[in-house]
Structure formats: C-alpha cells, structure tokens
N, C-alpha and C positions, 0 to 999 in steps of 0.2 A: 504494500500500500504506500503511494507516495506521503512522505513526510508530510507535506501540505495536510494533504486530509488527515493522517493522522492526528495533527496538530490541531486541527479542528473540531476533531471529536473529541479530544482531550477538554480542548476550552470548552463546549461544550457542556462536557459532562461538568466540570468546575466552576462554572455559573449556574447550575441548580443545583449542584450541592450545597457548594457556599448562600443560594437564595433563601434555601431551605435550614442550613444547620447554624450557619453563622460563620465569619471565618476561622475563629478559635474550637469552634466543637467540628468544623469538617474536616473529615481524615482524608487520607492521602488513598488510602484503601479504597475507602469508597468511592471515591474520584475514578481511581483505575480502574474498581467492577466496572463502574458505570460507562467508560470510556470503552470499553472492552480490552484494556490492555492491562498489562504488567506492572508495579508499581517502579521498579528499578526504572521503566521505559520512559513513565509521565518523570521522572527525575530528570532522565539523560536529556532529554526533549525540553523539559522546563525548567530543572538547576533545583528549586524550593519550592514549598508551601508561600514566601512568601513574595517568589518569581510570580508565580503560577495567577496567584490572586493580582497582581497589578496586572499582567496581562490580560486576566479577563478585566479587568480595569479600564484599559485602554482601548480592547478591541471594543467592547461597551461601549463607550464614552465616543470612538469613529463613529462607530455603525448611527448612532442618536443626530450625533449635529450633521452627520449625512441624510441623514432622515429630513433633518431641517430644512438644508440649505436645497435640497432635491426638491421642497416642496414648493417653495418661494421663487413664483415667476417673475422673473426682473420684467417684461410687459406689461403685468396687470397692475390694476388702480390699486391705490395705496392703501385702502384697506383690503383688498384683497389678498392684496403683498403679506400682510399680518394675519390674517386671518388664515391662509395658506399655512403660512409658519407654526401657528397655532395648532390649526389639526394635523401637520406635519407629524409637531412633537410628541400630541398626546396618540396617535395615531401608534406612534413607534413602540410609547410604554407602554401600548393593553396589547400588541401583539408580541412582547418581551419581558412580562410581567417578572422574568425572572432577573434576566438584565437590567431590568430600573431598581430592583431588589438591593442589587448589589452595589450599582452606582449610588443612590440614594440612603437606603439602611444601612450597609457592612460598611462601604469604604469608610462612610465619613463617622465611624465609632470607634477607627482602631489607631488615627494618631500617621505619624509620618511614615515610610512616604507613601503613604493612601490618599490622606488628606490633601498633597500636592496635586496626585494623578485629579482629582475630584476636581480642585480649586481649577486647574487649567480648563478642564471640560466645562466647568460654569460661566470661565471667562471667555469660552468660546460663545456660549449661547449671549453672554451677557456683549459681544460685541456686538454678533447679528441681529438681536434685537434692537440694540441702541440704532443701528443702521436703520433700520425699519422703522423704528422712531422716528427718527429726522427725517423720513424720506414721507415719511407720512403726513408729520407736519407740513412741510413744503409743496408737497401735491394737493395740499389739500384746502390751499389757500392760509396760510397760515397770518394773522394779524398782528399776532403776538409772540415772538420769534422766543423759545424756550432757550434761557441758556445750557451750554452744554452741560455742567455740575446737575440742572434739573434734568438734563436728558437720560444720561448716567443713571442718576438715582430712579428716573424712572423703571431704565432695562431691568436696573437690579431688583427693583420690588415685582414687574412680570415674570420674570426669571424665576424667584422666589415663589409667586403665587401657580405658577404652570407645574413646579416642583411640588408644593402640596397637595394641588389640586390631582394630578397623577397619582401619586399615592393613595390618597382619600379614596380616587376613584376603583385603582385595582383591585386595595382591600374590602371594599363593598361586595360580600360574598351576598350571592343571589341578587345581586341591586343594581350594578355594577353600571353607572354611565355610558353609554356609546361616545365615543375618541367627538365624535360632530358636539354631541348635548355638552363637555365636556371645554371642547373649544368656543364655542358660543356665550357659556359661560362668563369665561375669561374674557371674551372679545367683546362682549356686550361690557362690561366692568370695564376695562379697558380704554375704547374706543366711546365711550360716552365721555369721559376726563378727557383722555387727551385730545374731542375735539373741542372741549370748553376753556380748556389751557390753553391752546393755539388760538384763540379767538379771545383769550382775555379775559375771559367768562370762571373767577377763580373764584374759593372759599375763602372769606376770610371771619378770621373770630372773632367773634362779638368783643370791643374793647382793646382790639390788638395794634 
C-alpha cells in the first residue's frame, strides 16, 4: 500500500480516537486497531503520540479554511461573499464532526505546541473574515468607513461566535441544526450590525 494512503488511514483512525477519548486517555493501540496497522508502523510513519496529534492538527485545520476559502466566490455581492463563507464553514464541521472535535475540544486543553497549531488556524479564518468584512463594507455603500482596530475586532468576535455556534450545533444529539439554519443564524446576527455600523447607525449608552 502506498505510504500516502497508509498515512491517511492512520490520520484517520487518530482523529476519532482522539475525538472520542481525548488526547491523554487515546492509546496508540487503538489508533493502530483502528488504522489496521501495527503499532511499531503508526511510530515509524508518525515519530509520537504527540507527532501524531498535531498532525491530525494541521491536516484538520487545511482541510477547514479550504473548506472556506472554496466556498467564497470572489464575483458574488458582498453579502453573498459572507454568507458563502458562512455555510462554507459550518458546512465543513457537521460533515467532520470528529475533526472540529479535535480542532476545537482536544487541541486547545492541552497547552503548547497544540495551542500554536490552533492559534495559526484561527488567524487564518480571522484574516479571511476581516477581508470579507471590508469588502462588505465597501460594496455595500458604506457611509461610515469602520476603522480597521473595529474591523479586526469585529473578524474576531464572528470567528469566535461560528466556533461556538459549531459546536453547540454538533453536540445537539437528535436536534442537530442543518450547516444553512446554522449559517443564517450567524448571518442574520451578523449582517444586520454591520450594515448599521457602515451606515452610522451605532448603539450608544444611555449617559456615555
């Protein structure tokens, strides 16, 4: 069997075990049952336990902001553009319910360098979002030009809220949102602010 595939069923097998046990309580053994290989094998091939888990890390963490950036057609209107992105992302985690597991629960409970692999993956969404931000603003007539410090903060609280919302949603046993009700969601939430923030149209508190 070429290397390739075997590697792959290895990752594989290592992102539902770890989705499932945790990084700390998943054995190496079971990994390898579940790979159908040897454990010496998933070593020579992967170095460690805690090789093994950043690389389902990282291939996770591709596969996701590909999922994104595949979804978001540079032609369509600007909220499309977001909206696209939207159900891109949740799109990706109800059909990898084990891989957002891992990106989301394991990596970010056990400390360096998981937390890194993590932090890069968030900066990645948190860039393309902020881009869709401004590009939304501006397409959209915007009146009230957002500075960029507000732009930023904004990517990061969607970013933030796509991440909970995911979760909330996979773990809803029996209940379980469709990736669209999901992204809608968030888009409606979303896209109601920031077309009242580009236009001027802000809260402000009583007394401030």
């Amino acid at each position: 069997m070429p290397r390739e595939v075997r590697e792959r069923q290895m990752l594989d097998a290592a992102v539902a075990v770890f989705a499932r046990r945790g990084y700390r309580a998943a054995s190496m053994d079971e990994i390898a049952e579940l790979a159908g290989a040897s454990k010496p094998l998933v070593y020579l091939y992967l170095n460690s336990k805690e090789d093994l888990f950043s690389a389902c890390i990282r291939r996770e963490a591709e596969a996701l902001i590909a999922a994104v950036r595949a979804a978001v057609d540079p032609g369509a209107p600007a909220d499309r553009r977001l909206w696209n992105g939207l159900r891109g992302f949740f799109a990706h985690t109800a059909a990898h319910p084990d891989g957002w597991a891992v990106l989301h629960c394991q990596a970010r409970t056990h400390g360096e360098p998981f937390a890194l692999e993590v932090g890069a993956l968030r900066q990645q969404l948190v860039d393309v979002v902020t881009q869709l931000i401004t590009e939304t603003a501006a397409d959209g007539g915007c009146t009230a030009p957002l500075p960029e410090t507000e732009v930023a903060g904004l990517a990061h609280a969607l970013v933030g809220a796509a991440e909970s919302l995911a979760g909330w949603s996979n773990e809803r046993d029996g209940a379980a949102s469709s990736e669209q009700e999901t992204a809608a969601t968030l888009m409606n939430f979303a896209w109601t602010g920031l077309e009242n923030m580009a236009h001027g149209r802000r809260w402000i508190p009583i007394g401030a």
